[in-house]
C-alpha positions in Angstrom: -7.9 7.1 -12.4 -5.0 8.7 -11.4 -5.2 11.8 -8.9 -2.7 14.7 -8.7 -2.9 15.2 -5.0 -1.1 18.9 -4.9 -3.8 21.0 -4.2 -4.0 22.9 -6.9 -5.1 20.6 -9.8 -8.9 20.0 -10.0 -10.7 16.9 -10.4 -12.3 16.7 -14.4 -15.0 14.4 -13.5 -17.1 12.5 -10.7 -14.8 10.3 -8.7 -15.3 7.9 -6.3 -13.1 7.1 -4.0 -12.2 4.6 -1.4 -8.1 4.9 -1.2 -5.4 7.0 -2.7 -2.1 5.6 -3.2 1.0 7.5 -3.7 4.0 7.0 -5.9 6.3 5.9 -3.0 4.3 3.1 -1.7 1.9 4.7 0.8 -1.9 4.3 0.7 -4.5 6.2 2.4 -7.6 4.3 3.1 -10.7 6.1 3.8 -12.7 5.2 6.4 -15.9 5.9 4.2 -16.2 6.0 0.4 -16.4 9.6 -1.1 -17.4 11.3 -4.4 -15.1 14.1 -5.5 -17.1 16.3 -7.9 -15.8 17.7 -10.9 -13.6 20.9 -9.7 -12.6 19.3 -6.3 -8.9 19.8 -5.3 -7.2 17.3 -3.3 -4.3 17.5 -1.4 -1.8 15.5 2.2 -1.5 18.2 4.3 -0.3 17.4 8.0 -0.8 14.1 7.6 -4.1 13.7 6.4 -6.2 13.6 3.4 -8.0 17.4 2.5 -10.2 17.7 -0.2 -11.2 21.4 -1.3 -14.2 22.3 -3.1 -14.7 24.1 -5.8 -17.3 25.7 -3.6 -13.9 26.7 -1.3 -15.2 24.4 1.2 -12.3 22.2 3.0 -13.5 18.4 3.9 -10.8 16.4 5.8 -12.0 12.9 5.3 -11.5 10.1 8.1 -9.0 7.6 7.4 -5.4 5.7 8.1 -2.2 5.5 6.5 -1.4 1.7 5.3 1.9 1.2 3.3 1.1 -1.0 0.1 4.1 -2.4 -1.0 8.3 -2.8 0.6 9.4 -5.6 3.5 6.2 -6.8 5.6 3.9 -5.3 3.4 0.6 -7.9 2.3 1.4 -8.2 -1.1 -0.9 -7.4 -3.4 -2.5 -10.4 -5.8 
């Protein structure tokens, strides 16, 4: 499923999720799976991963930065 990560746009259903990958080649890998609940917004903000509920409560999951695909990248099977 395919995430709009700009803080503003909610989630429609239950999502789980282990890594989000951006358009430019990034990943961020979670240290920990997560569900995002319908109405969660999720967002990159100072170099991390926020996730805002539709509660108003801000989660800032654990997890690092891996890049996914360019020169000395593991490519992907």
């Amino acid at each position: 499923m395919r995430l709009v990560a700009d803080g503003a746009t909610p989630t429609s259903r239950l999502v789980l999720v282990k890594d989000l990958e951006t358009d430019d080649g990034y990943a961020f890998e979670l240290a920990n799976p997560l569900f995002l609940a319908p109405g969660d917004r999720v967002a990159f903000e100072d170099g991390g991963f926020v996730v805002v509920q539709a509660s108003g409560v801000r989660l800032s999951p654990i997890g690092d930065w891996a890049t996914r695909c360019g020169p000395g990248s593991p490519r992907r099977q």
